[in-house]
C-alpha positions in Angstrom: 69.3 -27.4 -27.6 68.5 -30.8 -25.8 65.4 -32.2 -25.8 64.3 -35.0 -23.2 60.6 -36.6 -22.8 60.2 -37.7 -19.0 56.5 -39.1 -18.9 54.9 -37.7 -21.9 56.5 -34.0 -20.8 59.1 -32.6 -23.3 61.8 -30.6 -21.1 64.2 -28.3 -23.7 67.3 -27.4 -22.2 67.9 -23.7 -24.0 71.5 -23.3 -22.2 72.5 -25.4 -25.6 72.2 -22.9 -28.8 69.2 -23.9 -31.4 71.1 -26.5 -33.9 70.3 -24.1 -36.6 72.5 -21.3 -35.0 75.9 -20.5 -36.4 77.9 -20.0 -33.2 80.7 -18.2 -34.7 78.8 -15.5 -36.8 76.0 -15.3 -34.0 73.4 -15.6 -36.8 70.5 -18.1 -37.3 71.4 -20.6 -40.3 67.7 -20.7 -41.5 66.1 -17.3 -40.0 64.0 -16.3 -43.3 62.1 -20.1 -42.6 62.9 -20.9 -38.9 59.2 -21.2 -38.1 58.9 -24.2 -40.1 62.4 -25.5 -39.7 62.6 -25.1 -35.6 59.3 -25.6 -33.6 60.7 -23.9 -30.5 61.5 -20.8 -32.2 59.2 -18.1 -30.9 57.8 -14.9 -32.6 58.8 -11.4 -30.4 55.9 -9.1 -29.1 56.1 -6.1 -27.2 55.6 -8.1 -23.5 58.6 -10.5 -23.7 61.3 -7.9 -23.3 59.6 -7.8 -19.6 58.2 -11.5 -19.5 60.2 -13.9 -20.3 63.2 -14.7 -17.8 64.9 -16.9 -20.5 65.7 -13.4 -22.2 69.5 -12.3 -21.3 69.9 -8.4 -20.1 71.7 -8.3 -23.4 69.2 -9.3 -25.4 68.7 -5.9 -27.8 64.7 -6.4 -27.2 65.1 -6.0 -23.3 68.2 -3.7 -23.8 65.6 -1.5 -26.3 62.1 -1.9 -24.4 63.9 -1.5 -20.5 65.6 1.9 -21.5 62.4 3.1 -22.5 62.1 2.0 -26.1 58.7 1.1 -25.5 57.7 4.8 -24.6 58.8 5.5 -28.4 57.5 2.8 -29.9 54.3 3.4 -28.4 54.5 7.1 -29.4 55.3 6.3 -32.9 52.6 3.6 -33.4 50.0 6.1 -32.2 50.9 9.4 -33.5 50.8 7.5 -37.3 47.6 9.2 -39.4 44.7 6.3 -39.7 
């Protein structure tokens, strides 16, 4: 990931991988912490799947939530006993 500050605005260029990603095993170096160790690292919710452009069609979230995931997630979440 490449950083660049071009009048006080920080562009990221995500087409790098995060520095803390292990490209050979695919796997995030520092995942149990990466909210402290790596700023640009983002939480998931249920809307990003359908949100966020930056996610790849491959992503498992948008692979899960566009075949209908969400349906049974939904389901699940609200058929639990309160």
């Amino acid at each position: 990931m490449k950083k660049k500050v071009i009048d006080g605005v920080c562009f990221i260029d995500f087409q790098d991988p995060c520095s803390f990603l292990d490209v050979e095993k695919m796997e995030c170096m520092v995942y149990e912490r990466r909210f402290e160790f790596c700023r640009e690292c983002k939480k998931m919710n249920i809307l990003h799947p359908f949100t966020c452009s930056y996610l790849p069609d491959t992503c498992g979230y948008v692979e899960f939530f566009k075949k209908g995931g969400w349906f049974k997630y939904l389901k699940s979440f609200f058929s639990v006993k309160r």
